[in-house]
C-alpha positions as CSV (number, residue, x, y, z in Angstrom):
1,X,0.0,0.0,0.0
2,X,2.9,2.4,0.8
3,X,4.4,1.6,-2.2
4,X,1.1,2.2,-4.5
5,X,1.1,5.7,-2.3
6,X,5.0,6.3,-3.5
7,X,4.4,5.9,-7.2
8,X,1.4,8.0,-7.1
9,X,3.0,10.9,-6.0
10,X,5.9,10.0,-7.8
11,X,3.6,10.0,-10.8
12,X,1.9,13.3,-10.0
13,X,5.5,15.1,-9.7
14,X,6.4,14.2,-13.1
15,X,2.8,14.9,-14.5
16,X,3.7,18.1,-13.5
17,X,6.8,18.7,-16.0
18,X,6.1,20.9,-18.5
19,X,7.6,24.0,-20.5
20,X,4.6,27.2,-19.9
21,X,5.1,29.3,-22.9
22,X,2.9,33.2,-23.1
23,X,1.4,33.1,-26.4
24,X,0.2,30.9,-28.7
25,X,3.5,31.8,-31.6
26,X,5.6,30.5,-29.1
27,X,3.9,27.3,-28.0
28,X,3.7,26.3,-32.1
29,X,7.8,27.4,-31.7
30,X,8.3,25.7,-28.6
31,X,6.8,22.6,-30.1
32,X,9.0,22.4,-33.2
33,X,12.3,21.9,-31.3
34,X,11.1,20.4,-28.4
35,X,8.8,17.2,-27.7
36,X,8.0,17.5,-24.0
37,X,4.7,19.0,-22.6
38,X,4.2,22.4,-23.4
39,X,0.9,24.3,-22.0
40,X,0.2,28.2,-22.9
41,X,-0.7,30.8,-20.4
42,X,-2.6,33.3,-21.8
43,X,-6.0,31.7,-24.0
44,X,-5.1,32.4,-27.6
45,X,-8.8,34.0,-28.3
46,X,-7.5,36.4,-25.7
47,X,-5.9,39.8,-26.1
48,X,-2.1,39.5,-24.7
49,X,-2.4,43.2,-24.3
50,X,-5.2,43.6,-21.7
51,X,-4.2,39.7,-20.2
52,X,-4.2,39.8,-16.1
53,X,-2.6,37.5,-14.0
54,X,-4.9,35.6,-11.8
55,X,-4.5,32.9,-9.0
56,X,-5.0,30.0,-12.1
57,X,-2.0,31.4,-14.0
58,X,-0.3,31.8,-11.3
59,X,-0.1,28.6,-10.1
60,X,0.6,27.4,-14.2
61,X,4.0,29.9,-13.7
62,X,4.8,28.1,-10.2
63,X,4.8,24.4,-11.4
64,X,6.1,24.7,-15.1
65,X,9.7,24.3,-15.3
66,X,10.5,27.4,-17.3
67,X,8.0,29.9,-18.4
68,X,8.7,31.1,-22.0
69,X,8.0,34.8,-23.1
70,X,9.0,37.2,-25.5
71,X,10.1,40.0,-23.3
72,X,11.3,43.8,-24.1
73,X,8.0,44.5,-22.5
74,X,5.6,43.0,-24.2
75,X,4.3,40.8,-21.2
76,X,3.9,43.6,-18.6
77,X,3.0,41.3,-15.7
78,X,6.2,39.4,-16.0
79,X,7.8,41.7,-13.4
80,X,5.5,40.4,-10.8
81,X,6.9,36.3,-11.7
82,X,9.5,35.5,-8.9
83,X,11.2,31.9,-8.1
84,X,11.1,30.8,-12.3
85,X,13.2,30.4,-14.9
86,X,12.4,33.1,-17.8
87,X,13.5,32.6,-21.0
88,X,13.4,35.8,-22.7
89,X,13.5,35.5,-26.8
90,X,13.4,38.9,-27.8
91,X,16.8,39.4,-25.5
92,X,18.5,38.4,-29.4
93,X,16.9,40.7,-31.3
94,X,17.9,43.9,-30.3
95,X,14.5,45.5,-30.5
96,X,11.7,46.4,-28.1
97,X,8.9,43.8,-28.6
98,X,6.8,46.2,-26.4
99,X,6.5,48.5,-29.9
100,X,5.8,46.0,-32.4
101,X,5.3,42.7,-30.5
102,X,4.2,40.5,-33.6
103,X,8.5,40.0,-34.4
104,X,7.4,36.1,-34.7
105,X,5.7,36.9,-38.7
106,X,9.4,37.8,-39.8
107,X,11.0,34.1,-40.1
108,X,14.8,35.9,-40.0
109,X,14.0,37.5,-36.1
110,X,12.6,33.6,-35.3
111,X,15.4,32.2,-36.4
112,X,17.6,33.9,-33.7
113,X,14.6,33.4,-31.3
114,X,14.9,29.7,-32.1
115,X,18.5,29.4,-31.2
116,X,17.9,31.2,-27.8
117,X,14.6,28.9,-26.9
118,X,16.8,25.9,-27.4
119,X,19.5,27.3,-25.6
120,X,16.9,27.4,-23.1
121,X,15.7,24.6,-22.9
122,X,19.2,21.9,-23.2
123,X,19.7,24.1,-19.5
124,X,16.4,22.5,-18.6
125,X,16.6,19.3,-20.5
126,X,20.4,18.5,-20.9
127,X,19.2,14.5,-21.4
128,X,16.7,16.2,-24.5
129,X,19.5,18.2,-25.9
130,X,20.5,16.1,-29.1
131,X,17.5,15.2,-30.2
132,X,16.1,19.4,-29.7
133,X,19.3,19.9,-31.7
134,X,18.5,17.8,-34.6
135,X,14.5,19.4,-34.3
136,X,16.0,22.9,-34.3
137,X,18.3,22.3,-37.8
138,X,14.9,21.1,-39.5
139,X,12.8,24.2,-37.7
140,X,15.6,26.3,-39.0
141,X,15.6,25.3,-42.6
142,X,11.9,25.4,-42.7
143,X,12.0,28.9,-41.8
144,X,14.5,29.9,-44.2
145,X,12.2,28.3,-47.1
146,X,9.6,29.6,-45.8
147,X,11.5,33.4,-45.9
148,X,12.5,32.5,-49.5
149,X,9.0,31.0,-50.8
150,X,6.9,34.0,-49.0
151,X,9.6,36.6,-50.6
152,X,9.5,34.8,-53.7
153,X,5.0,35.0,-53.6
154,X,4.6,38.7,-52.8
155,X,8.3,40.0,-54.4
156,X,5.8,41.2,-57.4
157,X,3.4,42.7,-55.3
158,X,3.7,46.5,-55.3
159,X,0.1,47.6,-54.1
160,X,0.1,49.7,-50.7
161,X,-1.3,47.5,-47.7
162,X,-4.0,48.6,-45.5
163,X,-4.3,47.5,-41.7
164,X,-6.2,48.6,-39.0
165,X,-3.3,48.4,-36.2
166,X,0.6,48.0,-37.0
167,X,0.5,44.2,-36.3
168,X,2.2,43.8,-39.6
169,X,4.7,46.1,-38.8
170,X,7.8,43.1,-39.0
171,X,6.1,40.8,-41.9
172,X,5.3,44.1,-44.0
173,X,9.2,44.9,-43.3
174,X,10.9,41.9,-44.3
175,X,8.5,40.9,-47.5
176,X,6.8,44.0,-48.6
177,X,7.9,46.3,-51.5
178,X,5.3,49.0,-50.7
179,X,3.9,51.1,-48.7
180,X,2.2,49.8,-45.7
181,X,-0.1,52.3,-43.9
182,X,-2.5,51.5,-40.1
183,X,-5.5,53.9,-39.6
184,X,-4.2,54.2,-35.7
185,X,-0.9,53.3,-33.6
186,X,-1.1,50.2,-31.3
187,X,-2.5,51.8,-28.2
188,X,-4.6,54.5,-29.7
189,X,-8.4,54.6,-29.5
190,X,-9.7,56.6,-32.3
191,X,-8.9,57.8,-35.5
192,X,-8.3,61.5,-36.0
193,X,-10.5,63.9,-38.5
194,X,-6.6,64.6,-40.6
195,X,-6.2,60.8,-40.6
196,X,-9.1,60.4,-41.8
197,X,-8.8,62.3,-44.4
198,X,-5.3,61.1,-45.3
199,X,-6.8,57.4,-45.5
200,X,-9.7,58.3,-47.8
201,X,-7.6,60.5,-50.1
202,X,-4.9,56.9,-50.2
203,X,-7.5,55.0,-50.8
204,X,-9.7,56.4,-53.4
205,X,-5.8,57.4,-54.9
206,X,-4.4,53.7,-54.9
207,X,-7.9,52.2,-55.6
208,X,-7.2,49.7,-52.0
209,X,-10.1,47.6,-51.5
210,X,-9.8,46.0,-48.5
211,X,-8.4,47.2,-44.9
212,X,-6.6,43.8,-43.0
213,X,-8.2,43.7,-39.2
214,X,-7.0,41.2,-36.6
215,X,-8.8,38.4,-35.4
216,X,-10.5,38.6,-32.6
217,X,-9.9,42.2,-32.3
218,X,-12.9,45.0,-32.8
219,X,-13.2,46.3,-35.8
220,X,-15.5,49.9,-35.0
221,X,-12.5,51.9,-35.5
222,X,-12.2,50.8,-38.8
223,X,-15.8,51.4,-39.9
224,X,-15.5,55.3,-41.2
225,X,-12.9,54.1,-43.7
226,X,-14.7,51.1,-44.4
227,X,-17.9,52.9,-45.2
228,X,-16.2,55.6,-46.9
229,X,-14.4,53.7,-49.1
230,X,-16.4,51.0,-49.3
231,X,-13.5,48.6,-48.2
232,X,-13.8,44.7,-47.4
233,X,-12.4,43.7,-44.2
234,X,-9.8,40.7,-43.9
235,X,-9.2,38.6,-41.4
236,X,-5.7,38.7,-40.5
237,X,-4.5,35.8,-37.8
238,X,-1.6,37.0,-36.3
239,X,-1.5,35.0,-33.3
240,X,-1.9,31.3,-35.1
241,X,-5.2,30.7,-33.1
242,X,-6.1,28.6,-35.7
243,X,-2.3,27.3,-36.6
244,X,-1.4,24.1,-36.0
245,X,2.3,24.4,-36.9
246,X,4.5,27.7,-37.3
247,X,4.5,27.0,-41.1
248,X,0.7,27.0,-40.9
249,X,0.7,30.5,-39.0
250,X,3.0,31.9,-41.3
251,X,0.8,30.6,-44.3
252,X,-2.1,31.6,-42.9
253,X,-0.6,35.8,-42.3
254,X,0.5,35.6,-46.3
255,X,-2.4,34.3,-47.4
256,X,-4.3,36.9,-46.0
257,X,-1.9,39.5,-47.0
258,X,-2.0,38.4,-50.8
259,X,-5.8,39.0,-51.0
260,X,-5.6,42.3,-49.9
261,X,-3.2,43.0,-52.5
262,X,-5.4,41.5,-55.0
């Protein structure tokens, strides 16, 4: 009987071994290099920007045995987190996630990130590390196809882009020739009377029919321009809540972008 007791709580100790990861982009990372259990904090139908740590999470962040995040100030509660090992992936990059947070659509700035995540984890894992080594050459060559196949698809696309907030702000960088406007900043509310104007005199000007809106983000800000100019709205899935692979999220942002420049 004391036995049976042992190996149960033996059981429940190692049940409890698992990689926590922020966001939804860097579980589907996490998952391509390593094999373990990996569990995400924040729900990906929820907004990483208005997220609030509650006594749940909290006890997610105690048990896991690292805790995953992109840093630079994108996850504003992580200064509250004591007693865990962070691994910060934006700590390679050089920029302030905090700005632009969506650095995971550019497939150059994940390949750094991927380097640092399995840094990471061989710390955590040293009896994992050659076979997340071998996972992380193949995540690393499917990246660099996927840079060369997504330059290759919009490399003779030259119509402005339209989005709503700057979440393409790195993807639009790395693979798009021209211009690429927002109607507001990230943390603005409303959209001014000269912005307005700006946008409708672009649009009617460029003949853009179709403004790119995140999912699962509201979309009334958006509606002057879209009445106006009588624009289509895309759905733009930044956050791979419907990805089940990086590829796939990366896929699914291109796609999206390529009918808007239609």
């Amino acid at each position: 009987m004391k036995r049976l007791v042992v190996l149960m709580i033996f059981s429940s100790v190692i049940a409890l071994s698992y990689v926590l990861v922020s966001v939804k982009p860097l579980f589907l990372m996490t998952k391509e290099i390593y094999e373990g259990d990996v569990k995400i904090l924040i729900d990906p139908h929820v907004n990483p920007h208005t997220f609030q740590l509650n006594p749940s999470s909290m006890r997610k962040i105690e048990r896991a045995d690292v805790l995953v995040v992109l840093g630079g100030g994108f996850e504003e509660w992580l200064s509250r987190i004591k007693g865990v090992k962070i691994c910060r992936l934006s700590d390679v990059l050089g920029i302030a996630p905090k700005i632009n947070p969506h650095v995971w659509l550019d497939p150059v700035l994940d390949q750094a990130m991927a380097v640092k995540l399995e840094g990471c984890l061989e710390e955590i894992y040293p009896k994992e590390s050659e076979k997340m080594r071998i996972n992380l050459v193949a995540f690393l060559k499917k990246l660099s196809d996927l840079e060369e196949k997504i330059g290759s698809d919009l490399s003779r696309k030259d119509k402005p882009i339209l989005e709503l907030r700057p979440a393409l702000y790195h993807f639009a960088k790395r693979f798009l020739r021209a211009d690429y406007t927002t109607l507001v900043g990230q943390s603005q509310a409303s959209l001014s009377p000269r912005k307005l104007r700006d946008i409708l005199k672009m649009c009617r000007k460029e003949n853009i029919r179709y403004v790119l809106v995140e999912k699962n983000s509201s979309r009334k800000i958006a509606q002057p321009v879209v009445r106006a100019c009588k624009l289509k709205i895309i759905e733009v899935d930044v956050l791979g809540t419907d990805a089940n692979s990086f590829e796939g999220l990366l896929k699914s942002v291109e796609k999206s972008v390529e009918e808007a420049l239609r």
